[in-house]
C-alpha positions in Angstrom: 15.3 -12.3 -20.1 11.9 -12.3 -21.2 10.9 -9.3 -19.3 13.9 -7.3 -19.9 13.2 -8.2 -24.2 9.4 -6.9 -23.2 10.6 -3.9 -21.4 12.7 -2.4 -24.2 10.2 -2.8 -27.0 8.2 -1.1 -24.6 10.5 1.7 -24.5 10.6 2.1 -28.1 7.3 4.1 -27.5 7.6 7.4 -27.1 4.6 8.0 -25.0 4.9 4.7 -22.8 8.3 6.1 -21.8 6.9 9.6 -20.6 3.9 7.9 -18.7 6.7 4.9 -17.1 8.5 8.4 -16.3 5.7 10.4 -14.3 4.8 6.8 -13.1 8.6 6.4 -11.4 8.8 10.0 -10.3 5.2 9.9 -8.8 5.9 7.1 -6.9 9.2 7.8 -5.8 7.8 10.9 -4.4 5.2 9.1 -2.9 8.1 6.4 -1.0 9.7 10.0 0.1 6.6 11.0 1.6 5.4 8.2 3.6 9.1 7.9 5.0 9.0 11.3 6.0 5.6 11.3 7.5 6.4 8.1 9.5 9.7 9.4 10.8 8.5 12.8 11.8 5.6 11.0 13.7 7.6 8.1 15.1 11.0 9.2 15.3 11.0 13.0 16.3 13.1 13.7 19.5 10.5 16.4 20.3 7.6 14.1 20.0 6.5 11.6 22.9 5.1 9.1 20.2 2.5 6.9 21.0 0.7 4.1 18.8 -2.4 6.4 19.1 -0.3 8.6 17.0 1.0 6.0 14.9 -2.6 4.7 14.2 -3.4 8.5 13.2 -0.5 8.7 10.4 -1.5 5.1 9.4 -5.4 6.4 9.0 -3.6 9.2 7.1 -1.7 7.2 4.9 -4.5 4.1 3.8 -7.7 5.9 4.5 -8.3 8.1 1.2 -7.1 4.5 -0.9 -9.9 3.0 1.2 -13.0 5.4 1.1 -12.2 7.2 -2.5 -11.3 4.2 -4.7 -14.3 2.8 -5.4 -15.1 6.6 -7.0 -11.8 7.7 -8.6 -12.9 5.6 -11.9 -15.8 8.2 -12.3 -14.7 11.2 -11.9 -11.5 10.2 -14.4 -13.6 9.0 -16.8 -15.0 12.5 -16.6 -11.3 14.4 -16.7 -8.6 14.3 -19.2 -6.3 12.1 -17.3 -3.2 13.8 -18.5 -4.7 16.7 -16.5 -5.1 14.7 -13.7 -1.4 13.9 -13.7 -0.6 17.1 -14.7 -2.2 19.1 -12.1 -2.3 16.3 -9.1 1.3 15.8 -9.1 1.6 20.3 -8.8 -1.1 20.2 -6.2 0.7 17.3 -4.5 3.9 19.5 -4.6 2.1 22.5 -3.4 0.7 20.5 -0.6 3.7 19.1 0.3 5.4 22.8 0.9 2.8 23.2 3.0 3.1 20.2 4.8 6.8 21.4 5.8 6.3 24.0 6.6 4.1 23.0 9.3 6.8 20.9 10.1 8.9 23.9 10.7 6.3 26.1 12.6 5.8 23.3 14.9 2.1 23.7 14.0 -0.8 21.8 15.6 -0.6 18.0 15.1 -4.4 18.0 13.6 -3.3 20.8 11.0 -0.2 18.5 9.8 -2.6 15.5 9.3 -5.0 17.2 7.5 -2.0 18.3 5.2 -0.7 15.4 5.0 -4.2 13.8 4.4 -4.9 16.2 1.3 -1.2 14.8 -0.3 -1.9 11.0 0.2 -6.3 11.7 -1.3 -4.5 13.0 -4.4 -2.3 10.0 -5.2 -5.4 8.2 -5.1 -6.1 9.8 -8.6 -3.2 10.1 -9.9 -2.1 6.2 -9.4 -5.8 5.5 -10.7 -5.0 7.7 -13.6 -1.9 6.4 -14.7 -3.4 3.1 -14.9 -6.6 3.5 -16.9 -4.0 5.7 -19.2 -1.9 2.7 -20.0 -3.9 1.2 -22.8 -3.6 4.5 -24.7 0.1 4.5 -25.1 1.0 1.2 -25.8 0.3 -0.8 -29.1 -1.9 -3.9 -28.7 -3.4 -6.6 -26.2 0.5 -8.2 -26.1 1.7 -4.9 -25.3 -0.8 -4.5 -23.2 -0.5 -7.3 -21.2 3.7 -6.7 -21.1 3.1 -3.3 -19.5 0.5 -4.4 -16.6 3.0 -6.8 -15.9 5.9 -4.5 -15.6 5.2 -1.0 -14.7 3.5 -1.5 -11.4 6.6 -3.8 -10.5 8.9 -0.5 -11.7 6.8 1.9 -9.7 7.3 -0.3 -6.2 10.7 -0.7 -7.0 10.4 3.3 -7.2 8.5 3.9 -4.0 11.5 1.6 -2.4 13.8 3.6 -3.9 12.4 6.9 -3.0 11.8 5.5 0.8 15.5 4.4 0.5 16.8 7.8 -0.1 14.2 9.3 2.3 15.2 6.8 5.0 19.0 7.8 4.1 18.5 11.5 4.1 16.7 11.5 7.6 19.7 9.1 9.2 21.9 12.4 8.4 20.3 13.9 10.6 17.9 14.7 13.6 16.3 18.1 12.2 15.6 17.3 8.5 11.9 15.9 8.3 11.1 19.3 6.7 13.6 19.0 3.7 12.8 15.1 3.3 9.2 16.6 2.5 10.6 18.7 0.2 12.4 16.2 -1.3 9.2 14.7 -1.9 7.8 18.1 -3.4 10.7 18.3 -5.9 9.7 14.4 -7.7 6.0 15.8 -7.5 6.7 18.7 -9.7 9.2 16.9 -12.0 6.9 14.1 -12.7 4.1 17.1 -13.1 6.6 18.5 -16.0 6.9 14.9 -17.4 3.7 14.7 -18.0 3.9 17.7 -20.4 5.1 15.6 -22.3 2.0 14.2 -24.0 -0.6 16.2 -25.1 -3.7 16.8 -23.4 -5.7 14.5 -25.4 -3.7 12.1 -25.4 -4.4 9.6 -22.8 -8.2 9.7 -23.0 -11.1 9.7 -21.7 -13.3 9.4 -25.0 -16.0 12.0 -24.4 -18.3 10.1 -26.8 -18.0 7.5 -23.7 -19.3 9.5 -20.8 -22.2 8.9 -18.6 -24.0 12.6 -18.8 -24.5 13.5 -15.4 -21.9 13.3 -12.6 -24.6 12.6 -10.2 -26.3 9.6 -12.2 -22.7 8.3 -12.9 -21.7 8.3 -8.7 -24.8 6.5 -8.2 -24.3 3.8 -10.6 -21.0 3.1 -9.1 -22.9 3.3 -5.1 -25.3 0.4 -6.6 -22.3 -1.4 -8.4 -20.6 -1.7 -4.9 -23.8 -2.9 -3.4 -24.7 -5.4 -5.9 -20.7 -6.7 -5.8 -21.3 -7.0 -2.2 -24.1 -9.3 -2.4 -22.5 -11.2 -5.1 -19.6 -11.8 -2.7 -22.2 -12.9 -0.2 -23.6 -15.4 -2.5 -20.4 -16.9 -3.2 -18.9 -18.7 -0.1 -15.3 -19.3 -1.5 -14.4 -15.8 -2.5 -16.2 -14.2 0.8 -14.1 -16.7 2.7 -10.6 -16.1 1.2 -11.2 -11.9 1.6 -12.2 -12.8 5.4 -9.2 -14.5 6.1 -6.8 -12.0 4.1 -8.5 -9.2 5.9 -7.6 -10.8 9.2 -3.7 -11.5 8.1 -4.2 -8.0 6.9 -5.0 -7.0 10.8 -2.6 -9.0 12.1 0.3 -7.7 10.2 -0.9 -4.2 11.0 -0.9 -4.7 14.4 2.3 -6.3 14.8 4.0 -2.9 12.3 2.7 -0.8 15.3 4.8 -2.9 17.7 7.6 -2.9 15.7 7.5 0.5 15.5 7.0 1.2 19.1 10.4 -1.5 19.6 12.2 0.6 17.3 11.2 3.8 19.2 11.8 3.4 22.4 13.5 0.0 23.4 15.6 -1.1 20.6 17.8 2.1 20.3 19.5 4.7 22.7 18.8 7.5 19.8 16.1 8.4 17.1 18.8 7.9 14.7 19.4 4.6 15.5 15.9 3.4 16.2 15.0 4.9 12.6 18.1 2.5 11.3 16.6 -0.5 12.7 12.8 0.6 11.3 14.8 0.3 7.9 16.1 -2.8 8.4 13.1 -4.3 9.6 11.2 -2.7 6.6 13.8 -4.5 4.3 13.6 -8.2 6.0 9.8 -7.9 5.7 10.4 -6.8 2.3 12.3 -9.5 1.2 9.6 -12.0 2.6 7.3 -10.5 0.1 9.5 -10.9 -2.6 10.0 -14.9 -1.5 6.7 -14.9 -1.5 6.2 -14.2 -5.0 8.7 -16.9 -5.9 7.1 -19.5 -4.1 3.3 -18.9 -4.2 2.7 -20.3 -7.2 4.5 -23.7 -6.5 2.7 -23.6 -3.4 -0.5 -23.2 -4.7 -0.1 -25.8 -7.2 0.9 -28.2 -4.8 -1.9 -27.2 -2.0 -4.1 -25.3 -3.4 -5.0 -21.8 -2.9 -7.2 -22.2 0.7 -4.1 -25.0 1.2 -1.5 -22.3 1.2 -3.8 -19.9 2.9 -3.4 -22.8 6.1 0.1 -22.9 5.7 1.1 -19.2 5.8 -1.8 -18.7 8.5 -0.2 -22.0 10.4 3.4 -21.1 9.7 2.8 -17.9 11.3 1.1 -19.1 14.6 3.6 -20.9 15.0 6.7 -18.9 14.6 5.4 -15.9 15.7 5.6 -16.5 19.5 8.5 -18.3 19.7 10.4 -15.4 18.4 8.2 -12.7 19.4 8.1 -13.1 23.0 11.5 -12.4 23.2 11.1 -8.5 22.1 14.7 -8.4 20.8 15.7 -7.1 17.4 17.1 -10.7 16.1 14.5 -12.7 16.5 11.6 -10.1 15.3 13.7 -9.6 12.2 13.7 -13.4 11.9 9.4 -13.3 12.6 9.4 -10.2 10.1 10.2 -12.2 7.0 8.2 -14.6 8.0 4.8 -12.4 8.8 6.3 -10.7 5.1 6.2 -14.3 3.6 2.6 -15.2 4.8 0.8 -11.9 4.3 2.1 -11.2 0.6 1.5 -15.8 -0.1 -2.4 -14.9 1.9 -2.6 -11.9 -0.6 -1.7 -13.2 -3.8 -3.7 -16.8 -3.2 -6.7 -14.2 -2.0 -6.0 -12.6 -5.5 -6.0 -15.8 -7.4 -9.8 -16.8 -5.5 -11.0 -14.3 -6.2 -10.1 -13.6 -10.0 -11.2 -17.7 -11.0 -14.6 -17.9 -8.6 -15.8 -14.5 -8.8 -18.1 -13.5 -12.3 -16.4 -11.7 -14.7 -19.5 -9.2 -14.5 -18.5 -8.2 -11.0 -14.8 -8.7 -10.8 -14.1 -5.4 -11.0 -16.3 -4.3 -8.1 -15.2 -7.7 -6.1 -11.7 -5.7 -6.3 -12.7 -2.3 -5.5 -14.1 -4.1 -2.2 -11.1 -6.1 -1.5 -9.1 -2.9 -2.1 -11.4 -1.3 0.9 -11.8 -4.5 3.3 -7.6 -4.5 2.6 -7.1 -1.2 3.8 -9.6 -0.7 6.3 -8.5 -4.0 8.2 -4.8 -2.3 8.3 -5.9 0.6 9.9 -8.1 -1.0 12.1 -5.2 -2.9 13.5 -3.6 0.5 14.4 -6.6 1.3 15.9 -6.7 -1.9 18.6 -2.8 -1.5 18.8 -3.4 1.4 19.9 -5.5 0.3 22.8 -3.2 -2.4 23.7 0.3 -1.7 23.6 2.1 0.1 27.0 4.4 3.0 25.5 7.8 0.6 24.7 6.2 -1.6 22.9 6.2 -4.9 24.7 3.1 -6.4 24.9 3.1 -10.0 25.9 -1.0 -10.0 25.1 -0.8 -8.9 21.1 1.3 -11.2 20.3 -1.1 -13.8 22.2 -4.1 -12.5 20.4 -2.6 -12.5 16.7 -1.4 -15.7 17.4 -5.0 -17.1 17.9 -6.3 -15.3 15.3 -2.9 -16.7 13.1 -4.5 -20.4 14.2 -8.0 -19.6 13.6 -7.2 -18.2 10.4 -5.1 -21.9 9.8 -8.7 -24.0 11.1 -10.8 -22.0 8.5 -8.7 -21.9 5.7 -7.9 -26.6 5.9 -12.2 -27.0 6.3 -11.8 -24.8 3.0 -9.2 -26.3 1.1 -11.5 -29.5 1.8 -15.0 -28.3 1.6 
C-alpha cells in the first residue's frame, strides 16, 4: 500500500510522468529486442546454432554495459540529457530498421552483430540518462528516494513485458524475427516522442558544473577506476563478496547457454516449441529472483550477508546435480528457480557488502566495477560454454565443474562469515 500511496503522488508530477513514460517504453523496447535477437540466433530453422553463437549474441547484448559504463557519466554530464533520450531512442529505432533488415537480406552474421551491437551501446546512455535525470523532476530527498525505489522496479517489469509480447509474437510464427525487431523500433520512436515532452533544459546537466575539457574529464574518470580498484584491494570483505558474485555470476551464465542449447535441440521437435519452453524456463528462473527478494533480507539478518552467500552457493551445489544430470525439462525448471533464487540472494547480499564496508568516497566507483566484473563474468561463461558443451546440450562435465565452483564458492564464503 505504501508504494502504491508513493507511486501516485509521484504521478501528480507532470514531468516524472513523461520521464516514467520514455523510461517504460525504452525498456520495453529494449525486452523486445533482446527477445528478438536471442530467438533469431537460437531458434532460427535456417540457422545450425551453436553456443559459439550464443556466446557472440551474449557478448552483444552485455559487452557495451561492461566496457562503456564506467564513461557514460562523462560524456552526460557533458550533453543535455533530454537530448540523449531524445535522439538515442531515434537512433536506436533507426538502427533497429537496419538490424531487420539484415534479417531479411539474410546478410552476413558479423554485419547483424555489429547492428545489433550499435542498438544495445546506445541503451547504455540512455538507461544512464534517465537515471541521473531523475532528481530533476521530482520534488525533494523523500521523493527522491520514492522514485529510485520504484521506477527501476516499473522498467523491469517493462522489459518483461516487452520480452512477453516479443516471446508471444515470435511463437506465431517461424518467419517473423524481422517484424519482432520492428516491434522494437516502434517503442524506440514513441518513447523518442515522449521525451518531447520536456523541454530541452529540463533535465540538466548544469553547464556551470562541467569539467572544461572532455579529455581532462575521461581521464579523471580512468584514475577514479584505478584508485576504486585499489581501494577494493585494500579491503578484504568487499573484494571477497564481488569474487564470489562474479563466480555465481559465471556459473549462471554457463548453465543459460545449456539451457538454451536443451531448448534448441533436445527438448522440442520444432523451433516453435523449443522457443516455448526458453519462456518458460525464463519465467521459473524469474520467479526465483523475485523469492529471492522476499527472503534475502530475513536471510541476511539471520546469517549474515557472507552466511547467505554459503547458503545460496551450498544450496546450489547441492541441487544442481541432482536435477541436472537428468537433462529433462522438469527437473531443470525445478534447478532454474533455484540457480534464480541463489544468484539474485548472492547479488543483493554482494550489494549490501559492498554499500556498508566500502568508503563513501569510492562507492560509486566500487559499483561501476562491480557493474563490469558482473557483466564480464557472464559473458565469459558463454565464452567456456562454448568450448565445452557438444551441440544438444548435454554435458555431463559443466554441470560437474559449476558444481565445484557452487561448493568452493560455499567454503569461501563460511571462513568469511566467520573471519
Amino acid at each position: 500500500m505504501h508504494a502504491v500511496r508513493a507511486l501516485r503522488v509521484l504521478l501528480r508530477l507532470r514531468d516524472f510522468r513523461s520521464l516514467l513514460a520514455a523510461r517504460l517504453l525504452s525498456q520495453a523496447a529494449d525486452g523486445v529486442f533482446q527477445v528478438a535477437l536471442a530467438a533469431f540466433v537460437v531458434f532460427s530453422p535456417e540457422k545450425q546454432t551453436s553456443p559459439a553463437a550464443i556466446a557472440s549474441a551474449m557478448a552483444v547484448l552485455l559487452l557495451p554495459y561492461s566496457l562503456l559504463g564506467p564513461f557514460t557519466g562523462v560524456l552526460l554530464d557533458r550533453w543535455r540529457r533530454r537530448q540523449v533520450l531524445l535522439y538515442g531512442n531515434l537512433l536506436r529505432a533507426l538502427l533497429s530498421l537496419a538490424t531487420a533488415t539484415l534479417i531479411v537480406s539474410q546478410a552476413p552474421d558479423w554485419l547483424f552483430y555489429a547492428s545489433a551491437l550499435s542498438v544495445t551501446a546506445v541503451n547504455r546512455f540512455v538507461l544512464a540518462g534517465l537515471s541521473a535525470a531523475l532528481p530533476r523532476v521530482v520534488d525533494g530527498q523523500e521523493q527522491l528516494v520514492m522514485a529510485n525505489s520504484l521506477t527501476p522496479t516499473a522498467g523491469t517489469l517493462a522489459a518483461t513485458a516487452g520480452g512477453g509480447l516479443a516471446f508471444a509474437v515470435r511463437l506465431a510464427g517461424s518467419d517473423v524475427d524481422a517484424f519482432v525487431v520492428l516491434l522494437a523500433a516502434g517503442f524506440y520512436f514513441c518513447s523518442a516522442l515522449t521525451a518531447l515532452r520536456m523541454g530541452p533544459q529540463l533535465l540538466g546537466p548544469d553547464p556551470a558544473r562541467l569539467q572544461p575539457h572532455l579529455r581532462e574529464a575521461l581521464l579523471s574518470t580512468v584514475r577514479g577506476l584505478r584508485e576504486g580498484l585499489r581501494h577494493l584491494a585494500e579491503r578484504r570483505t568487499p573484494a571477497h563478496a564481488l569474487i564470489a558474485m562474479a563466480l555465481m555470476r559465471f556459473c549462471y551464465g554457463a548453465l543459460t547457454v545449456m539451457v538454451l542449447m536443451l531448448c534448441r535441440y533436445s527438448w522440442a521437435e520444432t523451433e516453435s516449441e523449443g522457443l516455448a519452453l526458453l519462456g518458460i524456463t525464463v519465467g521459473v528462473s524469474g520467479a526465483g529472483f523475485f523469492s529471492a527478494a522476499l527472503v534475502t533480507p530475513w536471510a541476511v539478518a539471520r546469517f549474515t550477508a557472507f552466511g547467505w552467500i554459503a547458503g545460496c552457493a551450498a544450496l546450489s551445489a547441492v541441487l544442481l546435480p541432482s536435477l541436472g544430470l537428468f537433462f529433462t525439462p522438469g527437473p531443470m525448471l525445478a534447478a532454474a528457480f533455484v540457480l534464480g533464487l541463489s544468484t539474485q540472494g548472492t547479488k543483493i547480499s554482494t550489494d549490501t557488502i559492498v554499500q556498508s564496508t566500502v568508503d563513501d568516497a569510492f562507492r560509486g566507483r566500487s559499483f561501476a566495477l562491480y557493474d563490469v566484473l558482473f557483466n564480464v563474468a557472464f559473458v565469459g561463461a558463454a565464452a567456456v560454454a562454448a568450448l565445452m558443451l557438444p551441440p544438444d546440450g548435454r554435458s555431463a562435465t559443466l554441470l560437474g565443474v559449476v558444481t565445484v565452483l557452487y561448493a568452493l564458492i560455499a567454503m569461501a564464503a563460511v571462513r568469511s562469515a566467520r573471519g
